[in-house]
Structures are given as C-alpha cells and as structure tokens.
FIMAR-826009 format. One record per atom (N, C-alpha, C): residue in one letter; x, y, z. Coordinates in pm, whole numbers, padded with zeros to 5 digits, always signed. Each point is the difference from the previous one (the first is absolute). Layout:
REM residues N
aXYZ;...
END
This chain:
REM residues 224
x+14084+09161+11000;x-00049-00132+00039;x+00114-00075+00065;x-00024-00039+00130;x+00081-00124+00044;x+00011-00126-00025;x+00095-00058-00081;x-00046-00115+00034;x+00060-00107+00071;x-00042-00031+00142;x+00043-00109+00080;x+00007-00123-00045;x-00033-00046-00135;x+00002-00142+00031;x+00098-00023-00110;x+00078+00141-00068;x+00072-00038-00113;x+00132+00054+00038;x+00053-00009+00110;x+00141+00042+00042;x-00009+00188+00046;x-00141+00021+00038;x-00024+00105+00074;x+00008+00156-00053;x+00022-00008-00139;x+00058+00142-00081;x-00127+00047-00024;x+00034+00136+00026;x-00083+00115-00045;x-00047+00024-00155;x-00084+00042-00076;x-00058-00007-00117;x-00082+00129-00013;x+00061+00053-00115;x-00133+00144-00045;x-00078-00061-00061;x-00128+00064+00006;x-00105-00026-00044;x-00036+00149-00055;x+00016+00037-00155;x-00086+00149+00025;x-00110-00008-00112;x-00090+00079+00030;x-00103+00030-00045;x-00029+00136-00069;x-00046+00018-00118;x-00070+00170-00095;x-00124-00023-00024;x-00002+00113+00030;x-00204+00024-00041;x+00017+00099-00092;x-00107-00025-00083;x+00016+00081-00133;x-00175+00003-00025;x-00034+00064+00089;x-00210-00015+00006;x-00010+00055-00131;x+00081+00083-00077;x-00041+00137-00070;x-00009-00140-00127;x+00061-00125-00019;x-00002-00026-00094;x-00057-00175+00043;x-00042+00000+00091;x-00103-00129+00100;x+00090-00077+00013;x+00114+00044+00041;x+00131-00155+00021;x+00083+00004+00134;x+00018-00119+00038;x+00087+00012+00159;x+00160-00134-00054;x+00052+00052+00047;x+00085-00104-00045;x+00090-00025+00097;x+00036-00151+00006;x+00038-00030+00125;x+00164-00076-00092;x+00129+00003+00077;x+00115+00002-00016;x+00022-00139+00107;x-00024-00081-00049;x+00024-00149+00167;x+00181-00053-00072;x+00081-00005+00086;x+00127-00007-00020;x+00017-00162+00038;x+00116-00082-00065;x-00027-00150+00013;x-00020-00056+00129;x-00092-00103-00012;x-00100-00064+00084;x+00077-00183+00024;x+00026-00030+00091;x+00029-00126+00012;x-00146-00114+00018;x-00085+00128+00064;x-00122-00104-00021;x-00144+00081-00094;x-00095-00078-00012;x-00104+00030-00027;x-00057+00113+00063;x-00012+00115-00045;x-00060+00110+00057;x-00160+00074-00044;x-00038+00002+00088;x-00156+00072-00011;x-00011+00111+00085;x-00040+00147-00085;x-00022+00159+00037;x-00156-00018-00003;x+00009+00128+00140;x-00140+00068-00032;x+00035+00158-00042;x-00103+00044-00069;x+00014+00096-00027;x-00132+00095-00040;x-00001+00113+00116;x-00190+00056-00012;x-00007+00132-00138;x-00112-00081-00026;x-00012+00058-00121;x-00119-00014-00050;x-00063+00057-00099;x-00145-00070-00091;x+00033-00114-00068;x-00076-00032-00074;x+00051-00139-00065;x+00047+00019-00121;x+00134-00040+00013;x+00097-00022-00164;x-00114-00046-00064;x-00015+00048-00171;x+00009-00045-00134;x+00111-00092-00026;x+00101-00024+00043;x+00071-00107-00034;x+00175+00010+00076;x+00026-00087+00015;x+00154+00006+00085;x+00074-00083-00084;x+00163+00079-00009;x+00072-00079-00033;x+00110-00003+00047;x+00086-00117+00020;x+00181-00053+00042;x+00051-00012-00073;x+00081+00075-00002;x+00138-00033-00063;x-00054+00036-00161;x-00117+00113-00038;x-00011+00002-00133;x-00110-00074-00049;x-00019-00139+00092;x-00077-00104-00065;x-00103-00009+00091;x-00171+00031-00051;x-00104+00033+00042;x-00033-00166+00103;x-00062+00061+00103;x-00035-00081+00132;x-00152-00070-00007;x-00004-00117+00040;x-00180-00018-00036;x-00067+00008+00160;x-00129+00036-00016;x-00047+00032+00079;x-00082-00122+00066;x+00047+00040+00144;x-00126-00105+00021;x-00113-00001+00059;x-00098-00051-00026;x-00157+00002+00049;x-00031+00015+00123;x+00070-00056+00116;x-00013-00053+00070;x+00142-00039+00116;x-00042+00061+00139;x+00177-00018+00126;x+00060-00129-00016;x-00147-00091-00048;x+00071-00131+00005;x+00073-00021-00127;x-00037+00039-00113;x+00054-00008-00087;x+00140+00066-00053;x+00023+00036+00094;x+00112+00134+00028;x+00081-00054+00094;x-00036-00066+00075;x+00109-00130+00097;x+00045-00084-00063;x-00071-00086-00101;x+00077-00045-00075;x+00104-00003-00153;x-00057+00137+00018;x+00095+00017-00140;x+00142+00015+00034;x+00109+00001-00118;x+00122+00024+00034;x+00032+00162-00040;x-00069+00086-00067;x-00024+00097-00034;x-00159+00056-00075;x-00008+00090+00084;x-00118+00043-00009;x-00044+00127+00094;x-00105+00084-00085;x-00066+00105+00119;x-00140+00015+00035;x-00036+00040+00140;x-00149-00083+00030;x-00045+00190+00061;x-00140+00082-00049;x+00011+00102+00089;x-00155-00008+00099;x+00083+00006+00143;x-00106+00002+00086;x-00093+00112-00016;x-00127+00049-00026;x-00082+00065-00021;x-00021+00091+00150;x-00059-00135+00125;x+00025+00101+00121;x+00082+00066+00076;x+00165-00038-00007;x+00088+00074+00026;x+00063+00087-00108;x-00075+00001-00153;x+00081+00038-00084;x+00158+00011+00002;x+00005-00136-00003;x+00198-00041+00006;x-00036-00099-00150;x+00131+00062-00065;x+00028-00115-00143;x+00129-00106+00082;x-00026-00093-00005;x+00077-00115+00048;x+00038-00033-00159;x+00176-00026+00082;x+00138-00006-00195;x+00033-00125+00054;x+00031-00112-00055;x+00081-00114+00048;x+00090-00017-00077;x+00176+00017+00014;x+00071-00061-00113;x+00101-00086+00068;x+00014-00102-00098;x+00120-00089-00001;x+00150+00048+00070;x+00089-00099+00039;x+00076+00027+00034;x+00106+00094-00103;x+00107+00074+00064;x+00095+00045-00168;x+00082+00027+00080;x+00115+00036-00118;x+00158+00045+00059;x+00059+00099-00046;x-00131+00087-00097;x+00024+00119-00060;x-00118+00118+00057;x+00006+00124+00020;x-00139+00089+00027;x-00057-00021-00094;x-00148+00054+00032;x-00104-00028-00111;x-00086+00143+00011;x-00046+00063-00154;x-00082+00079+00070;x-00165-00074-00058;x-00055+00018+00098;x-00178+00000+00008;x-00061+00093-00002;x-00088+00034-00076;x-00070+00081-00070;x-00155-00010+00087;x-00102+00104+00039;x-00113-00010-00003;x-00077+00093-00095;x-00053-00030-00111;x-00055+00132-00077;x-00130-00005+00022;x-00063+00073-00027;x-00127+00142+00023;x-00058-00053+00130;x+00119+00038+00044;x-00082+00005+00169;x+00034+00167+00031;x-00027+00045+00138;x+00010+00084+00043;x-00049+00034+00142;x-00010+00097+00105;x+00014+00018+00157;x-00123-00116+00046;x-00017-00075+00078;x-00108-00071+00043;x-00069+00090+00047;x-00152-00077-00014;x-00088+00093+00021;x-00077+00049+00111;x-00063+00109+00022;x-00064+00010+00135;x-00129-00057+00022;x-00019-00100+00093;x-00095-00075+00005;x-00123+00077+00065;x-00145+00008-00051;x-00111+00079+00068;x-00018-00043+00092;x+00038-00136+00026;x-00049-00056+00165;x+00112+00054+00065;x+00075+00050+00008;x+00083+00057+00066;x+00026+00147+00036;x-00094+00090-00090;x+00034+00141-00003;x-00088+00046+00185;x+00013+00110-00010;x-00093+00043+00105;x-00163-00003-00043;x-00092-00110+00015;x-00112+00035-00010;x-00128+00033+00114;x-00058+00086-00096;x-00129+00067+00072;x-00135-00072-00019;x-00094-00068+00060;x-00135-00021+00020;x+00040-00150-00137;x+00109-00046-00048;x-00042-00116-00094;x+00066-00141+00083;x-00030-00090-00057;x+00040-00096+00001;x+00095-00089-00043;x+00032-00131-00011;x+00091-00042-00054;x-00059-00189-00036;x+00062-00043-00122;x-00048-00118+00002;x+00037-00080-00122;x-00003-00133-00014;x+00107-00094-00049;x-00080-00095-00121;x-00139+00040-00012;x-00070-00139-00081;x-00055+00026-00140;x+00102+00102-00037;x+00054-00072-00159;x+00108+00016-00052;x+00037-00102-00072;x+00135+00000-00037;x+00073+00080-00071;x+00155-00020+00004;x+00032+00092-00139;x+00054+00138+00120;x-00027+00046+00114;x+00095+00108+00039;x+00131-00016+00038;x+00071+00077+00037;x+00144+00021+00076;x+00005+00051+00151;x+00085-00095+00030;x+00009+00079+00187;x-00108-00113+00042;x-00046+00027+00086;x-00060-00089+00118;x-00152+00022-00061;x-00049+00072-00049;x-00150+00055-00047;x+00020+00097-00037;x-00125+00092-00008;x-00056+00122-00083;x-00117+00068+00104;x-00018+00115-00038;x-00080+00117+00046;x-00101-00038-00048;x-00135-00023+00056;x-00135-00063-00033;x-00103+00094-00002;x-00106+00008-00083;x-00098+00052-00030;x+00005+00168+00019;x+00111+00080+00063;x-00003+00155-00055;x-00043+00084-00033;x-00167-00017+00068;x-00128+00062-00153;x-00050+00134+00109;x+00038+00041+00090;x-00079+00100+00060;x+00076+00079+00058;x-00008+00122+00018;x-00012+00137+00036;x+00080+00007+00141;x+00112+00060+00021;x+00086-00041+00114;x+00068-00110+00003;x+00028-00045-00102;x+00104-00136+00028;x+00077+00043-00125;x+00111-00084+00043;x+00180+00034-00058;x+00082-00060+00004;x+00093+00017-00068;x+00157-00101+00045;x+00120+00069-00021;x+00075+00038+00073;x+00109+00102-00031;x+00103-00072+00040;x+00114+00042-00131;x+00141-00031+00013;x+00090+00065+00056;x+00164-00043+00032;x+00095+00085+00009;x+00075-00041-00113;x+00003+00099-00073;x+00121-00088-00138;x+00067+00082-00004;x+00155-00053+00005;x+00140+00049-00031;x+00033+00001-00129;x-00026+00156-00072;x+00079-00001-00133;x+00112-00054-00010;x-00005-00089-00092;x+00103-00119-00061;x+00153+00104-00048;x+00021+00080-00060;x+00055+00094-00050;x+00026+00124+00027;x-00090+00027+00123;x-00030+00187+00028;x-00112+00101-00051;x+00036+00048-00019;x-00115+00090-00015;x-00015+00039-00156;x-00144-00058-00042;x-00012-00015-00150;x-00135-00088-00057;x+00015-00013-00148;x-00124-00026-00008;x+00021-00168-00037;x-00144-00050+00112;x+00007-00142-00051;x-00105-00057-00011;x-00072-00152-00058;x-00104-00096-00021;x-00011-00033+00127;x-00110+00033+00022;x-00076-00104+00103;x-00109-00134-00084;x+00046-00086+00010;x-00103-00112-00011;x-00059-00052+00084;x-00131-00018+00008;x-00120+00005+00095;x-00009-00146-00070;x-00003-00123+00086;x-00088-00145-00022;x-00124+00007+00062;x-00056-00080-00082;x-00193-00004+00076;x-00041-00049-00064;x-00148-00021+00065;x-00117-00052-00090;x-00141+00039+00031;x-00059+00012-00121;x-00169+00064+00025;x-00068-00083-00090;x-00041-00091+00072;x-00116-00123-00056;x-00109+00065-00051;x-00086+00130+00026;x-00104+00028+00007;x-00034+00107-00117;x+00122+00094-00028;x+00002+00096-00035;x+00117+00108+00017;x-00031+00094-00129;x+00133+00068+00017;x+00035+00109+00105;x+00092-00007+00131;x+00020+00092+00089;x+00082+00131-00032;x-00027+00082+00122;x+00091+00110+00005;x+00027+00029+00167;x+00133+00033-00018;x+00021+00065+00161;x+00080+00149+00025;x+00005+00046+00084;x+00075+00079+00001;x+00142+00018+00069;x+00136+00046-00056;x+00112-00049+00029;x+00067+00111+00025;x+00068+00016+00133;x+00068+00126+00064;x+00122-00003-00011;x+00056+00051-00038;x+00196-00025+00005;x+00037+00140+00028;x+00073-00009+00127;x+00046+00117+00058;x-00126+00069+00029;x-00109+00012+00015;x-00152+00127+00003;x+00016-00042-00145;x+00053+00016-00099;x-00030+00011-00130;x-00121-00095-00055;x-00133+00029-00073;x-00098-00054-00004;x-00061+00011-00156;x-00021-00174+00009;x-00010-00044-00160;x-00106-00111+00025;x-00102-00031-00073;x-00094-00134-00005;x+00069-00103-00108;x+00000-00081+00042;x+00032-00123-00131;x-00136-00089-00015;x+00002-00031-00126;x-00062-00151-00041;x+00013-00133+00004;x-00056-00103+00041;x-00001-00137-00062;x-00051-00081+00002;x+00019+00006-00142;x-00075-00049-00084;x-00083-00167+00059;x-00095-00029-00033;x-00062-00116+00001;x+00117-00122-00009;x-00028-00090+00061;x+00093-00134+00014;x-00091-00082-00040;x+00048-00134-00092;x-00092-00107-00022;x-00098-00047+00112;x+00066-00071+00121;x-00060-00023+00103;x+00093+00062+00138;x-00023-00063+00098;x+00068+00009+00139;x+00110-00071+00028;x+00030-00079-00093;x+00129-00062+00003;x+00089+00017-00097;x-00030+00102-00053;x+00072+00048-00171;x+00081+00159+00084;x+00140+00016-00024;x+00059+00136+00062;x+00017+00036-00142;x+00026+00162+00023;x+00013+00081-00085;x+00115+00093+00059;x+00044+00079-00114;x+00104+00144+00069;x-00034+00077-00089;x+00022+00172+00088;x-00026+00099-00105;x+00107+00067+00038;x+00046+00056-00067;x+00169+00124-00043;x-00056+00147+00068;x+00056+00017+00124;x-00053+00148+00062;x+00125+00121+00013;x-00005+00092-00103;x+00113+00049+00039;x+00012+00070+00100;x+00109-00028+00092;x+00008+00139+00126;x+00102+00036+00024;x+00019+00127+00078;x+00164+00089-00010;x+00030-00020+00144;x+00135-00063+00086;x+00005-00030+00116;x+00109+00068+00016;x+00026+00060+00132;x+00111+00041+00066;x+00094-00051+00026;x+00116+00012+00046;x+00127-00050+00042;x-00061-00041+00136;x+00038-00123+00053;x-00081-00060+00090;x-00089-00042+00076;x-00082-00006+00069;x-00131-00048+00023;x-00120+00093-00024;x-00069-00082-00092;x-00114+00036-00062;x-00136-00054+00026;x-00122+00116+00054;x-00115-00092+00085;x-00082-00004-00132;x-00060-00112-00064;x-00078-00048-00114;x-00161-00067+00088;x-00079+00063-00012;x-00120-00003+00061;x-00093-00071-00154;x-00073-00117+00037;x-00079-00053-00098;x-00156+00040+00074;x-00130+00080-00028;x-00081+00071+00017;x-00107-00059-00010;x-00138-00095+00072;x-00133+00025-00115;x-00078+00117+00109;x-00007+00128-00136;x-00076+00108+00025;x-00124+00008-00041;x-00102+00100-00033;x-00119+00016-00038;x+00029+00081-00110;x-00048-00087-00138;x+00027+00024-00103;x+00069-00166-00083;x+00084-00085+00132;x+00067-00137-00049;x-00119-00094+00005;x+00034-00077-00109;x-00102-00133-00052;x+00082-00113+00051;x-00068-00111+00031;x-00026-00126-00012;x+00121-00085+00119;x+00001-00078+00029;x+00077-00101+00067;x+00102-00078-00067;x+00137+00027+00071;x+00121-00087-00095;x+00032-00073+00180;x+00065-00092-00103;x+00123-00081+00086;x+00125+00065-00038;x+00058+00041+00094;x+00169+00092+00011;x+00147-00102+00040;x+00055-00026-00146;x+00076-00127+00072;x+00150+00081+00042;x+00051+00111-00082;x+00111+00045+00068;x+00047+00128-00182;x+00135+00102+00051;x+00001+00042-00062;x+00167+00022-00011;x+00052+00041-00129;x+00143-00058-00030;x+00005+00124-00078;x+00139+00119+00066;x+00006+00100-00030;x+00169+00003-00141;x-00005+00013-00111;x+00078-00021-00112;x+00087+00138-00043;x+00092-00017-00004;x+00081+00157-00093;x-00037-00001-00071;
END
C-alpha cells in the first residue's frame, strides 16, 4: 500500500487463507488514518481486530458512519472492514467464510432465465423457474486446493415442492435433491459431495426426464 498523503512510504499488507478451517486473515501494518478493506468472500460469521470482535453493520450507510465496523455486500460479495487509525499492525480475522461463490446468473446458461423479485439472494439475481427438459446452468470452478474431494453447496429455493436435478462434474453423473422450501423467498442449501481436478472443472446443473419440480438457483460455493 502507498501511502501519499502520509509522507509517501510503502506498507505490507499480507493476507492467509486458511478455507480448510473458514478463516482469511488480514495483517494491516500501522495506519495513520482510518482504513476500510474489501475483501471477496462469503459472508463472515463474525470478524475480528486486533483480537476484539467487530460489529456488524446492517446497512453501507451504517457502515459510513461507524468508526469501526463490517458491512457485507451480498451483490458483489465483498465484506467491507473499517478500522481506526493505529501505530501498531493489527491482525483481522474473518471466520467461517470461505471462496466466494459462483453466481447462477452468471454460469453459462441454456434455455433459462434470470430474475430479481424475491429477496434474500446473492449476486445480482438467481436462475428462475428451471423446470423443463433441456435447460441448464453450467459452471467453470477452479478447485480451491487441486485435485480432491470437496462440498459443493447448492443455494435455492422450491416453494412448491421437493426438487431434483441432475449434476455433471467432469461427465461424472449424479441427481441431487431439494428439498421443499417454506416459500419463494425462504433459501435453502444442500451439502453435495464432488471430486474435482487440479484445475478447471466443467459442473453442469441438469433438468432431465426423470427431474421434478421448479427451483430458483441462487449460486453455488465449492468448500474443502
């Protein structure tokens, strides 16, 4: 980090990811002013400075005015850190977070749609209504680690009833469930295990003949 307005000196900033145990930790070295990080990620369970846990806030505006505090944008999935000035490093903590996630409005899709009117997703929207025969949404996901076995968590929702689809990783071919959702504005996740290669991996989400019912597809977040 440069900083020009404090006699121009250079500053490390380093950063560890530790997904295997949901923590990123950030190393900010003394600050003459008030500093605020972004940092992409899912959303912390809780952040802390200097040891001493961070409160969260509701709201950007509410996050402008604090003197410390962390706010996480949902559609860019960025956790915004704000801390006080200091004259010592600090480390900041993000726990049970882990890789941000791949958004369904974003994957390569086939014959679906996309759309924004109910609340409660991540990213810009979600994959809409999904219920027929030739339509899909396929990822590129970069094993986090290499080649090995990891969680896929699937977010969604099925207002209607409990779905199934079918899910390709590498050709490799598996149906999942899920389960019934209260309503259309209620998300859910289900734990999918899959074995990914050392670098790019094509993850194909399927409705075949044999798959039930219509979900909303809000995005999916691949875990060691």
């Amino acid at each position: 980090f440069y900083d020009d307005v404090n006699g121009g000196e250079m500053r490390d900033i380093s950063v560890s990811e530790d997904f295997a145990n949901e923590k990123v930790t950030v190393n900010l070295p003394a600050m003459a002013d008030e500093t605020t990080m972004q940092i992409f990620s899912t959303e912390p369970t809780s952040v802390t400075v200097a040891g001493a846990e961070v409160v969260k806030a509701d709201t950007l505006d509410a996050f402008n005015e604090a003197t410390s505090a962390y706010y996480y944008d949902t559609v860019q999935n960025l956790t915004y850190i704000k801390t006080a000035a200091t004259d010592t490093t600090q480390a900041i903590v993000l726990n049970g977070v882990n890789h941000a996630p791949y958004e369904a409005e974003f994957g390569h899709l086939t014959n679906v749609s996309t759309a924004s009117d109910h609340a409660g997703y991540t990213g810009t929207g979600f994959v809409a209504g999904f219920d027929e025969e030739k339509e899909a949404v396929e990822f590129d996901i970069d094993a986090v680690d290499g080649a090995s076995d990891y969680t896929m968590e699937v977010r969604y929702s099925a207002g209607v009833e409990d779905a199934t689809r079918t899910v390709y990783v590498n050709g490799n071919k598996q149906q999942i469930t899920l389960p019934k959702t209260a309503d259309w504005d209620t998300w859910d996740v289900v734990e999918v295990p899959v074995t990914l290669q050392d670098g790019i991996n094509q993850v194909v989400f399927d409705f075949e003949a044999g798959d039930t019912a219509g979900i909303n597809f809000d995005h999916v977040v691949i875990k060691k």
